[in-house]
Structures are given as C-alpha cells and as structure tokens.
NUFIBA-713927 format. One record per atom (N, C-alpha, C): residue number from 1; residue in three letters; atom name; y, x negated, z negated. Coordinates in nm, 3 decimals. Example, Ala and Ser with C-alpha at 12.3 -4.5 7.8 and 13.67 -1.06 7.14 Angstrom:
2
+-----+--------+-------+---------+---------+---------+
: num : residu : atome :       v :       u :       w :
+-----+--------+-------+---------+---------+---------+
:   1 :    ALA :     N :  -0.569 :  -1.319 :  -0.780 :
:   1 :    ALA :    CA :  -0.450 :  -1.230 :  -0.780 :
:   1 :    ALA :     C :  -0.330 :  -1.320 :  -0.780 :
:   2 :    SER :     N :  -0.225 :  -1.285 :  -0.708 :
:   2 :    SER :    CA :  -0.106 :  -1.367 :  -0.714 :
:   2 :    SER :     C :   0.003 :  -1.290 :  -0.787 :
+-----+--------+-------+---------+---------+---------+
END
This chain:
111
+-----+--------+-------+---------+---------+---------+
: num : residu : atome :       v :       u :       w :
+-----+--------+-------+---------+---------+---------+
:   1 :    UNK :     N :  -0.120 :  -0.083 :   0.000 :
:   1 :    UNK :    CA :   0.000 :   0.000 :   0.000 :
:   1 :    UNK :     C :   0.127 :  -0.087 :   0.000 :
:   2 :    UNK :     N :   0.152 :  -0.184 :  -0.084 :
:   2 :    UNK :    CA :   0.238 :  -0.311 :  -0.078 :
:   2 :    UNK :     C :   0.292 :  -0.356 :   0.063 :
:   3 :    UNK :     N :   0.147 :  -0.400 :   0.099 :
:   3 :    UNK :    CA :   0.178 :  -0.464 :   0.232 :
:   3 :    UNK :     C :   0.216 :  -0.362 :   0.358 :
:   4 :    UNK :     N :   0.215 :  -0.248 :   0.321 :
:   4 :    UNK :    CA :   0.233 :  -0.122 :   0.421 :
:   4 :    UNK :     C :   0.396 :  -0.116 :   0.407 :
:   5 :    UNK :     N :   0.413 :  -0.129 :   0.279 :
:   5 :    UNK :    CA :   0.614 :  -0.106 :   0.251 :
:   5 :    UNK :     C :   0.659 :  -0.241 :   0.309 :
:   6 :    UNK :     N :   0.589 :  -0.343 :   0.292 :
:   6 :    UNK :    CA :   0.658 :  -0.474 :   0.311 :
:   6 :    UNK :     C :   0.664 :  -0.471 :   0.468 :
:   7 :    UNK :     N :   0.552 :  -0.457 :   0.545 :
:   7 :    UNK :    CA :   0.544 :  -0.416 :   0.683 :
:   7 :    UNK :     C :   0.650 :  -0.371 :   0.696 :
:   8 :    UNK :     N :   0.665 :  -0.183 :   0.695 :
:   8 :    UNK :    CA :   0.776 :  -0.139 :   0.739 :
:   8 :    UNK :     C :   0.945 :  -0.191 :   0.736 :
:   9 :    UNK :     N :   0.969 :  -0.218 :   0.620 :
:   9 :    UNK :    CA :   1.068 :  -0.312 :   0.535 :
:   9 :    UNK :     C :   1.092 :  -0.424 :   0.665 :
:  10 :    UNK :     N :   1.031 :  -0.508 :   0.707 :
:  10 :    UNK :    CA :   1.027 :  -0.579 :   0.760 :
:  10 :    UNK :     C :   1.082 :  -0.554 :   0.915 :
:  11 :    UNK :     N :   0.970 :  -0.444 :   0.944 :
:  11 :    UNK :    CA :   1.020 :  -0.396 :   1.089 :
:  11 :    UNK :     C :   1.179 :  -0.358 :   1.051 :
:  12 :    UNK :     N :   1.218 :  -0.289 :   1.021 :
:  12 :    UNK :    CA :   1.294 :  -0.191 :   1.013 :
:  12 :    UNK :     C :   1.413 :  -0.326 :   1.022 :
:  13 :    UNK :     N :   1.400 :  -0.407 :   0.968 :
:  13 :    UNK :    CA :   1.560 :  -0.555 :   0.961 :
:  13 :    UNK :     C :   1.537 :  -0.582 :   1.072 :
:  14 :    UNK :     N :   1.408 :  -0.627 :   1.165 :
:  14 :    UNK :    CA :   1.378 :  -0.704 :   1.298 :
:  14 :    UNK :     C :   1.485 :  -0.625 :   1.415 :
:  15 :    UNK :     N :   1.475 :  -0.484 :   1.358 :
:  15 :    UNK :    CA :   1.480 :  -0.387 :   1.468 :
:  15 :    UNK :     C :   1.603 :  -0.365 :   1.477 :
:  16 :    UNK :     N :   1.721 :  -0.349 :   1.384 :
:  16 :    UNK :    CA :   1.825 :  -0.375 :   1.334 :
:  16 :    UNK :     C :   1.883 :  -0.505 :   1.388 :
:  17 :    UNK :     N :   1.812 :  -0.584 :   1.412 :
:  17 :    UNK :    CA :   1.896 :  -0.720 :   1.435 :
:  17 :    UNK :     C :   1.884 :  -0.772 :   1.572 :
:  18 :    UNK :     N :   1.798 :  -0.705 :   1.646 :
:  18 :    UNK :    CA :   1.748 :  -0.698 :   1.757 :
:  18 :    UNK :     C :   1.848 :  -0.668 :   1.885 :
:  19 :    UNK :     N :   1.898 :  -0.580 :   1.878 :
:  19 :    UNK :    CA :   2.047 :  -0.482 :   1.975 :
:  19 :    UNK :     C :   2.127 :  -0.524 :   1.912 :
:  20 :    UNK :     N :   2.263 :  -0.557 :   2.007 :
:  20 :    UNK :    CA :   2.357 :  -0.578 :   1.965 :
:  20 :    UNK :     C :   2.425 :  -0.485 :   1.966 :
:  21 :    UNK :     N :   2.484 :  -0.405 :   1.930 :
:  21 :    UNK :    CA :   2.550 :  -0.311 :   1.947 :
:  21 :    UNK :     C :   2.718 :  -0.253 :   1.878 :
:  22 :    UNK :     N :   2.753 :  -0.247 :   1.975 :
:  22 :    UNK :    CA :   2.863 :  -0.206 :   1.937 :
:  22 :    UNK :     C :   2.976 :  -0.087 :   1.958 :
:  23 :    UNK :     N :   3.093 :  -0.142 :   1.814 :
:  23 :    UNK :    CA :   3.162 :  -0.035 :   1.854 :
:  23 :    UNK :     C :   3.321 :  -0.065 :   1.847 :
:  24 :    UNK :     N :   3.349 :   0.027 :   1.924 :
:  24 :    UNK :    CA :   3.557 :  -0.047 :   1.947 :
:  24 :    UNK :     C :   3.602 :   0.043 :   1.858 :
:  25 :    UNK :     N :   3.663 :  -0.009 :   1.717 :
:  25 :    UNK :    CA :   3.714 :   0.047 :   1.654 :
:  25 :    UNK :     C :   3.881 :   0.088 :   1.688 :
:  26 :    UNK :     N :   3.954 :   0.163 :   1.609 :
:  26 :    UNK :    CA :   4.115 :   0.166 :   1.669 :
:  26 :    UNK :     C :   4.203 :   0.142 :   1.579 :
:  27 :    UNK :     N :   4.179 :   0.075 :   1.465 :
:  27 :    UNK :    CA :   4.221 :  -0.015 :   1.410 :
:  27 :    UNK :     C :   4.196 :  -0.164 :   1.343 :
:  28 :    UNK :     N :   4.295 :  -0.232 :   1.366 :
:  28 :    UNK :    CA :   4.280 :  -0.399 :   1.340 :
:  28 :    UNK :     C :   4.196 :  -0.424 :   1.211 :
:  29 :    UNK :     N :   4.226 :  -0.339 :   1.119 :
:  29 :    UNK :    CA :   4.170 :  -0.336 :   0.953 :
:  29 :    UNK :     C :   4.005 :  -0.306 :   0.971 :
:  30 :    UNK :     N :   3.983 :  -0.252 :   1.047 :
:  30 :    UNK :    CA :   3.837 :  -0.202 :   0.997 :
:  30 :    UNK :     C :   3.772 :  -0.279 :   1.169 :
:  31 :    UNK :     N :   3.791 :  -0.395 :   1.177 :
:  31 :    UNK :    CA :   3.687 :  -0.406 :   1.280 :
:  31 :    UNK :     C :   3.651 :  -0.564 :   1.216 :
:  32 :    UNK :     N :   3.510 :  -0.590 :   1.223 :
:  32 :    UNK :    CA :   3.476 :  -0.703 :   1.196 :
:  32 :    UNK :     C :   3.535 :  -0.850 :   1.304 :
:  33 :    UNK :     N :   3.512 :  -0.828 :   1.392 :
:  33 :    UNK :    CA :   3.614 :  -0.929 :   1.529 :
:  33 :    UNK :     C :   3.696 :  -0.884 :   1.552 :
:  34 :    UNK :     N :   3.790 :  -0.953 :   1.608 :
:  34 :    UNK :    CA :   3.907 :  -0.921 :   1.706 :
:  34 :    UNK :     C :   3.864 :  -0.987 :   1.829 :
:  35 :    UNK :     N :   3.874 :  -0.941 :   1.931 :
:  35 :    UNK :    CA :   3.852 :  -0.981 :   2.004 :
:  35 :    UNK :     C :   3.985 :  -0.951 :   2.188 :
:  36 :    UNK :     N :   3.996 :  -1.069 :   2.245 :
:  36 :    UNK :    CA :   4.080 :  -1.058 :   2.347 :
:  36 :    UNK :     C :   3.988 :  -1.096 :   2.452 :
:  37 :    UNK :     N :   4.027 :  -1.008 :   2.586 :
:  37 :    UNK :    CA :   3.947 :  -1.001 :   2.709 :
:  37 :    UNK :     C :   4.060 :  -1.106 :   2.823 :
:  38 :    UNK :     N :   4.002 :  -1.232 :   2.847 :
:  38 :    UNK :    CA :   4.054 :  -1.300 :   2.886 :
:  38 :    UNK :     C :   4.024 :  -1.280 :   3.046 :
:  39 :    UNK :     N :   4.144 :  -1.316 :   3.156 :
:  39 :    UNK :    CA :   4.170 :  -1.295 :   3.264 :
:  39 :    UNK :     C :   4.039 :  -1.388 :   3.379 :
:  40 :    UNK :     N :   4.023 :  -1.547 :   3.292 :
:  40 :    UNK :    CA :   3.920 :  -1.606 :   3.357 :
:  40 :    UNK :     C :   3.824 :  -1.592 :   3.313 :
:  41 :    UNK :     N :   3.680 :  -1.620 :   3.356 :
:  41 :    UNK :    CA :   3.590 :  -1.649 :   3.345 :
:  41 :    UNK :     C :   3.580 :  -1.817 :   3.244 :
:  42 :    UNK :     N :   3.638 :  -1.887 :   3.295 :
:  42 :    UNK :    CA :   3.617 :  -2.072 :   3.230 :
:  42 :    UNK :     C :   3.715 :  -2.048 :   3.116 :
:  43 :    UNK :     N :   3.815 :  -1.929 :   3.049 :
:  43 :    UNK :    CA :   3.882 :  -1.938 :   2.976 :
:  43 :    UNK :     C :   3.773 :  -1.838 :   2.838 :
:  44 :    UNK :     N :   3.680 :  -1.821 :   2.812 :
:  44 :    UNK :    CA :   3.599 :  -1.718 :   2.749 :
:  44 :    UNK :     C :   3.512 :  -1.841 :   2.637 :
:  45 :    UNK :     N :   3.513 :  -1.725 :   2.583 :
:  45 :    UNK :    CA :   3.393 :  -1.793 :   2.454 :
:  45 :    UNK :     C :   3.290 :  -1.769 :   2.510 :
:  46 :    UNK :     N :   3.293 :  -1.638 :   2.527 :
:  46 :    UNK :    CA :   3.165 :  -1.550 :   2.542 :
:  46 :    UNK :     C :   3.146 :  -1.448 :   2.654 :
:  47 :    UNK :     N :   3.043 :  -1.459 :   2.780 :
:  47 :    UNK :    CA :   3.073 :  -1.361 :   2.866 :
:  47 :    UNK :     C :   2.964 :  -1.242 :   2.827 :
:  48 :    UNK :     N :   3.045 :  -1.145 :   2.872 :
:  48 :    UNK :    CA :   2.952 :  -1.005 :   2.847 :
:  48 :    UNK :     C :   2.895 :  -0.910 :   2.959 :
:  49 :    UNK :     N :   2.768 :  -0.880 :   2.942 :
:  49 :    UNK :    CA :   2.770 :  -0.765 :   3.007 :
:  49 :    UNK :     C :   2.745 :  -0.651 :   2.977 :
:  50 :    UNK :     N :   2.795 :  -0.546 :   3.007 :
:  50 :    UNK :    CA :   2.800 :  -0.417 :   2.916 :
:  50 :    UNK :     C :   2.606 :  -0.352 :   2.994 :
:  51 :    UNK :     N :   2.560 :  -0.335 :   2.912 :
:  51 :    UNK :    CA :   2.410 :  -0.289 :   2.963 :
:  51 :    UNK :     C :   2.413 :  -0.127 :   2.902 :
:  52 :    UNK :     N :   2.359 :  -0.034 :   3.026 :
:  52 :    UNK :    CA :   2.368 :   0.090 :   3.008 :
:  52 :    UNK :     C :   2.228 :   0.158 :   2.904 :
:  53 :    UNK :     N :   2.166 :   0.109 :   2.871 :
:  53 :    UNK :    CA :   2.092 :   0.168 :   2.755 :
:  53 :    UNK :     C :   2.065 :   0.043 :   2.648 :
:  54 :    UNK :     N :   2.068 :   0.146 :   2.579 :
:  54 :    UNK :    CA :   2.055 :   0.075 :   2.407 :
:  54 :    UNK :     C :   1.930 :  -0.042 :   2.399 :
:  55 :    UNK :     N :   1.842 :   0.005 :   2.465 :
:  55 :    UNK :    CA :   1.687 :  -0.072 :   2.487 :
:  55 :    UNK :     C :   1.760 :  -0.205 :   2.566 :
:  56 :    UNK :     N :   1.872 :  -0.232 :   2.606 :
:  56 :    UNK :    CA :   1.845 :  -0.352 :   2.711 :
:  56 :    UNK :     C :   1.960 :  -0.450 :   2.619 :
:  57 :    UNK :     N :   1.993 :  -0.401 :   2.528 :
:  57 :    UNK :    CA :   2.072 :  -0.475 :   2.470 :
:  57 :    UNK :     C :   2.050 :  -0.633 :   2.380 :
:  58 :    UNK :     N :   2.078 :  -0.682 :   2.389 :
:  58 :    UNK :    CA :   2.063 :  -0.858 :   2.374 :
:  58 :    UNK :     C :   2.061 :  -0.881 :   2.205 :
:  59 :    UNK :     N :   1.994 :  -0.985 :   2.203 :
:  59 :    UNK :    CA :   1.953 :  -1.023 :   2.034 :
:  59 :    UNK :     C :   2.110 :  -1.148 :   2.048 :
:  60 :    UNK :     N :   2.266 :  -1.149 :   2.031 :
:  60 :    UNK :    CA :   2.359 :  -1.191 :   2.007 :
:  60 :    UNK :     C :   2.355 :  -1.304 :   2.132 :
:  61 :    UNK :     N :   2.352 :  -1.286 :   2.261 :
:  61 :    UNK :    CA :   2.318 :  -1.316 :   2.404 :
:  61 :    UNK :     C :   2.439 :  -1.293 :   2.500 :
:  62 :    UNK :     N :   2.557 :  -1.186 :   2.439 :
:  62 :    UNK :    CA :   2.637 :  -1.151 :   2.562 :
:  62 :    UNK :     C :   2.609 :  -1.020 :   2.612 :
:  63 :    UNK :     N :   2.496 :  -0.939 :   2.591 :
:  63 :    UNK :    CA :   2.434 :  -0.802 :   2.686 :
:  63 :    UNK :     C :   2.506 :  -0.689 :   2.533 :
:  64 :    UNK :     N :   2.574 :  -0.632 :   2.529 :
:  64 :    UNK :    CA :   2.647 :  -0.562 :   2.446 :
:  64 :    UNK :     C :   2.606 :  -0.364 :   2.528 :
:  65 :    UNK :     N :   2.587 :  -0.322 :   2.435 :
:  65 :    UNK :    CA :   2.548 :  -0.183 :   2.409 :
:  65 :    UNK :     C :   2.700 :  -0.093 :   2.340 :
:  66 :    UNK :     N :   2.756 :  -0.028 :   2.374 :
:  66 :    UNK :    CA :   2.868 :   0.033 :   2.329 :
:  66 :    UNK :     C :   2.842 :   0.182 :   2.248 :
:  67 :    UNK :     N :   2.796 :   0.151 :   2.134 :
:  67 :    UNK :    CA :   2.738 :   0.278 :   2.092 :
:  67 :    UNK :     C :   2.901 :   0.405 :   2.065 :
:  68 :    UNK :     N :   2.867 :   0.549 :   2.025 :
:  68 :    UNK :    CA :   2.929 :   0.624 :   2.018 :
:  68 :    UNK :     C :   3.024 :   0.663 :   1.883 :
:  69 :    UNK :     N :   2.921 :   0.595 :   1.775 :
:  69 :    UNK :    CA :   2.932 :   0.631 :   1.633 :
:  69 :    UNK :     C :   2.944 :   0.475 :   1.566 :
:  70 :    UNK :     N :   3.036 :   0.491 :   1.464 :
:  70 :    UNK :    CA :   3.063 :   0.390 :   1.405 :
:  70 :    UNK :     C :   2.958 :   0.344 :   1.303 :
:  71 :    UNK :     N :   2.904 :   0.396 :   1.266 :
:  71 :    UNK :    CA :   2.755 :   0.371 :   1.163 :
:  71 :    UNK :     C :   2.642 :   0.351 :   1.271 :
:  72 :    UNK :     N :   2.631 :   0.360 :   1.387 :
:  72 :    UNK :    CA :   2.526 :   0.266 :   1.422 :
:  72 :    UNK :     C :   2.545 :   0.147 :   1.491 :
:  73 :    UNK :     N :   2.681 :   0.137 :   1.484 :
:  73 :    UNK :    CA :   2.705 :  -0.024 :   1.517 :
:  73 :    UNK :     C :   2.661 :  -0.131 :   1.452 :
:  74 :    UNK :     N :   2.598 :  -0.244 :   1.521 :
:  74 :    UNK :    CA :   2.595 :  -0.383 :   1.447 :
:  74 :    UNK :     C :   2.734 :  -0.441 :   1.424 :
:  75 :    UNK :     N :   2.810 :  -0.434 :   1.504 :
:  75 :    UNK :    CA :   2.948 :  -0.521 :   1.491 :
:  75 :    UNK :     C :   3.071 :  -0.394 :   1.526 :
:  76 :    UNK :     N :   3.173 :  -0.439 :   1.466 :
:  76 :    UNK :    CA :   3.295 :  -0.354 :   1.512 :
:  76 :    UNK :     C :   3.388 :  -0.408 :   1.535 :
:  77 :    UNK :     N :   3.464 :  -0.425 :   1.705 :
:  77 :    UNK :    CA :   3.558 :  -0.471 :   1.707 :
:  77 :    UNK :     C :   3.669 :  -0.481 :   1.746 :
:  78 :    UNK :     N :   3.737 :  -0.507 :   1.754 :
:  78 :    UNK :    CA :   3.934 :  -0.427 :   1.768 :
:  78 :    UNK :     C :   3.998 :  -0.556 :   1.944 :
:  79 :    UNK :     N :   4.004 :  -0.466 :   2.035 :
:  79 :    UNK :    CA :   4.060 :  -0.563 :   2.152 :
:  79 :    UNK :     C :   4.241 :  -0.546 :   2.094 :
:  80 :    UNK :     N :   4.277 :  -0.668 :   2.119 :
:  80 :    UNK :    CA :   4.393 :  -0.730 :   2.058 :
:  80 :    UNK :     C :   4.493 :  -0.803 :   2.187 :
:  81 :    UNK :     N :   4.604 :  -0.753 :   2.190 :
:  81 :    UNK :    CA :   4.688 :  -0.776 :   2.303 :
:  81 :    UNK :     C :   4.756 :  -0.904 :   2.338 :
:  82 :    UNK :     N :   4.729 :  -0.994 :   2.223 :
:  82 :    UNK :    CA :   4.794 :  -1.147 :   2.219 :
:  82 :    UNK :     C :   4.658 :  -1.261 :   2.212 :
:  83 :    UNK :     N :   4.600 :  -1.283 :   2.291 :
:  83 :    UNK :    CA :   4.504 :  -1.430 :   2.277 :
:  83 :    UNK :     C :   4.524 :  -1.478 :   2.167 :
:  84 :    UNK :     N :   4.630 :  -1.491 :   2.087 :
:  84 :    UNK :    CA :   4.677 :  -1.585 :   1.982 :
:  84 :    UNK :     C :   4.611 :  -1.526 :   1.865 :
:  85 :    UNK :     N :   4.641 :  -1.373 :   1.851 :
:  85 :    UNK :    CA :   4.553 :  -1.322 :   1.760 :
:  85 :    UNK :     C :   4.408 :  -1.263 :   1.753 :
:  86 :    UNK :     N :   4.322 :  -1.335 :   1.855 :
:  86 :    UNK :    CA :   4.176 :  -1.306 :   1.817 :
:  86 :    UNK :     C :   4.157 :  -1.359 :   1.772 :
:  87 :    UNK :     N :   3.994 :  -1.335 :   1.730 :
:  87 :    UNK :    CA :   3.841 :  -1.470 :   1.696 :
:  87 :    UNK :     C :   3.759 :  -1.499 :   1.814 :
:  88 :    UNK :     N :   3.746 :  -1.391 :   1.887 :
:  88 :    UNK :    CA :   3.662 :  -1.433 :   1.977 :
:  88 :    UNK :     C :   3.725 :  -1.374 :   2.181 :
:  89 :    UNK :     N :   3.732 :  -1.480 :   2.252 :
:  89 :    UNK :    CA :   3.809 :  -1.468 :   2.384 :
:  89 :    UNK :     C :   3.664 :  -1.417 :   2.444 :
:  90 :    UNK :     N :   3.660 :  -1.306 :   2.545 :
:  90 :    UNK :    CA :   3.521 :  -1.283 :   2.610 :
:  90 :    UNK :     C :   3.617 :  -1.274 :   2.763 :
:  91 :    UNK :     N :   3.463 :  -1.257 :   2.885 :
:  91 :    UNK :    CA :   3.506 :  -1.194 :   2.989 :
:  91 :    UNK :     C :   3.422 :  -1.134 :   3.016 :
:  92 :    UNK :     N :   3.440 :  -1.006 :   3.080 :
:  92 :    UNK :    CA :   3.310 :  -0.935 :   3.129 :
:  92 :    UNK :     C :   3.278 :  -0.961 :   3.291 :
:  93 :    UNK :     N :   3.123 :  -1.020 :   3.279 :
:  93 :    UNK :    CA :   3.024 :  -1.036 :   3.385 :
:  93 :    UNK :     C :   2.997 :  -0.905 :   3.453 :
:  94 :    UNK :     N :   2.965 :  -0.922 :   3.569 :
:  94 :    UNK :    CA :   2.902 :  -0.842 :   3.671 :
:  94 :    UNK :     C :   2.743 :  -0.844 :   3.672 :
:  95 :    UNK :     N :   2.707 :  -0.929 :   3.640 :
:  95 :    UNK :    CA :   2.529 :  -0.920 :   3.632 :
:  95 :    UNK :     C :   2.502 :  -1.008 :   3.489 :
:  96 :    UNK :     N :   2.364 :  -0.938 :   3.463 :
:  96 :    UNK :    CA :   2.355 :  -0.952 :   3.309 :
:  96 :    UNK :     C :   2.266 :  -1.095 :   3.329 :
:  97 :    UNK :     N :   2.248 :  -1.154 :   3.411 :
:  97 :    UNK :    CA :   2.218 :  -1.333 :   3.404 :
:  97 :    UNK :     C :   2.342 :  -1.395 :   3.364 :
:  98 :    UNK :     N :   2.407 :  -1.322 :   3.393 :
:  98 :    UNK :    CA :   2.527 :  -1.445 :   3.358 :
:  98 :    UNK :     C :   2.561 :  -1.416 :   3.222 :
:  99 :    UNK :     N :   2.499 :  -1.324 :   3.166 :
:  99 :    UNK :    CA :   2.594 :  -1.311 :   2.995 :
:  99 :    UNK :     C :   2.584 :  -1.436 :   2.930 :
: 100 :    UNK :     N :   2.654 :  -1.476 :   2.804 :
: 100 :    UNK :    CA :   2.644 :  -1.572 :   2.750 :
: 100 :    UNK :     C :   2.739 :  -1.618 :   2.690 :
: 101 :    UNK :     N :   2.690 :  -1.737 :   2.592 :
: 101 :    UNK :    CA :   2.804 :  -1.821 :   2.504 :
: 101 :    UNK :     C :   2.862 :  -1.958 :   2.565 :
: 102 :    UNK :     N :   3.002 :  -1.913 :   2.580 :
: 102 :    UNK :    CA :   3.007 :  -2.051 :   2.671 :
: 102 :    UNK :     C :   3.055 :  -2.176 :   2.523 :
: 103 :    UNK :     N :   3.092 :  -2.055 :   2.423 :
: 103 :    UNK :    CA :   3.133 :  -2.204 :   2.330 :
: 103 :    UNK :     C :   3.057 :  -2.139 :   2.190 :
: 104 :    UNK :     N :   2.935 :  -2.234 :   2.164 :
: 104 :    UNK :    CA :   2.841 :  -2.159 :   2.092 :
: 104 :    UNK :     C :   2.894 :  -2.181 :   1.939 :
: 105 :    UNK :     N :   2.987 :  -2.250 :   1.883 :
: 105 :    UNK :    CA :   3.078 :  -2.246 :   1.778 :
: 105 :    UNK :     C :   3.093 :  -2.100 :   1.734 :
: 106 :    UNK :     N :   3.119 :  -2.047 :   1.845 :
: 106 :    UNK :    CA :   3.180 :  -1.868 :   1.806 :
: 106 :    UNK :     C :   3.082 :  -1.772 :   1.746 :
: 107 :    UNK :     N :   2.980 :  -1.833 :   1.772 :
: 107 :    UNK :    CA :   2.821 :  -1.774 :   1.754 :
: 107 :    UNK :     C :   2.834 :  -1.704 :   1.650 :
: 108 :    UNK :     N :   2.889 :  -1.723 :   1.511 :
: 108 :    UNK :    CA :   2.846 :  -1.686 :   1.402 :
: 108 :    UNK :     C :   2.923 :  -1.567 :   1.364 :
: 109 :    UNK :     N :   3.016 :  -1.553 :   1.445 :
: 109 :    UNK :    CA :   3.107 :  -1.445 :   1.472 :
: 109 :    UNK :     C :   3.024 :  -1.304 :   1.460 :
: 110 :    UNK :     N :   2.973 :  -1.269 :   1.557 :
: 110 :    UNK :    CA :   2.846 :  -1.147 :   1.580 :
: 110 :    UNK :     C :   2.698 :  -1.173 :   1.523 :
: 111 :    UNK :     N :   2.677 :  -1.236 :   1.427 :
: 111 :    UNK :    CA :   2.541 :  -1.222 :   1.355 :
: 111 :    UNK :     C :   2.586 :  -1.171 :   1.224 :
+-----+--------+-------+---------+---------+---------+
END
C-alpha cells in the first residue's frame, strides 16, 4: 500500500514537471518572469515555439503550451515593453526544431 502512494506521489511531480506551461499574466506583480520578445532571433535567450496541444509541450526546451487558467500554469509571465526591464529576452520560432536556449544561464528562470 506504501509503495502504491509513493508510486502515485511520484507520478503525479514527474507529470507536473513534464509540460511547460504557461500563462500571461496582466500584471507585473504576480508573474514569476518578465519577459521581453525581442525583434532578432541572435538577440534571445530563449527561442520559443508555441505548440498547439498541451501533450507536445517541452520539459523547459523552448516548446511552451499557453494554458487558459492561471492555476494550471507551471510558470507565469508578464511581456514587458522595455528590454531593460526583463529576466528573460525570447523570440518566437516558426518550427519547433528550432526551440531552444541560446544562453543556458537563463535556464533556471522556468524550472
């Protein structure tokens, strides 16, 4: 019985940590990143691609899921009109090979 709770217990964090998912909050106070959508591609931390179901979403990879509700987000984060004031610069990709960290420093940002 132990090992049946510890099992589930277990799944249940994997599964959770698994999708990235997110949500654009609409204020600066309540979002875990800030984040600014930069014009280049070579100017980005991090490129994204927005993937249309929840299932295809990336273990902290760049493939971002835009959920609806603020409680099932993994991350919440506020797009910010000055570069100066983010944490993290992204650009969004056209195909989901290209998602990714171009400066893996930022990494710890979204875990």
């Amino acid at each position: 019985m132990n090992k049946l709770l510890l099992m589930t217990f277990l799944v249940m964090i994997l599964n959770e940590n698994i999708a990235q998912k997110i949500y654009s909050v609409n204020y600066e106070s309540r979002a875990d990143v800030k984040v600014f959508v930069v014009d280049y591609e070579s100017r980005a931390d991090l490129l994204v691609y927005k993937v249309k179901y929840e299932s295809r979403a990336g273990n902290n990879d760049g493939r971002w899921f835009f959920v609806d509700y603020e409680s099932r987000a993994d991350k919440k984060i506020f797009f910010v009109d000055y570069e100066s004031r983010c944490d993290l610069k992204i650009f969004f990709v056209d195909y989901e090979s290209r998602a990714g960290w171009k400066n893996a420093s930022k990494k710890h940002l979204l875990y």
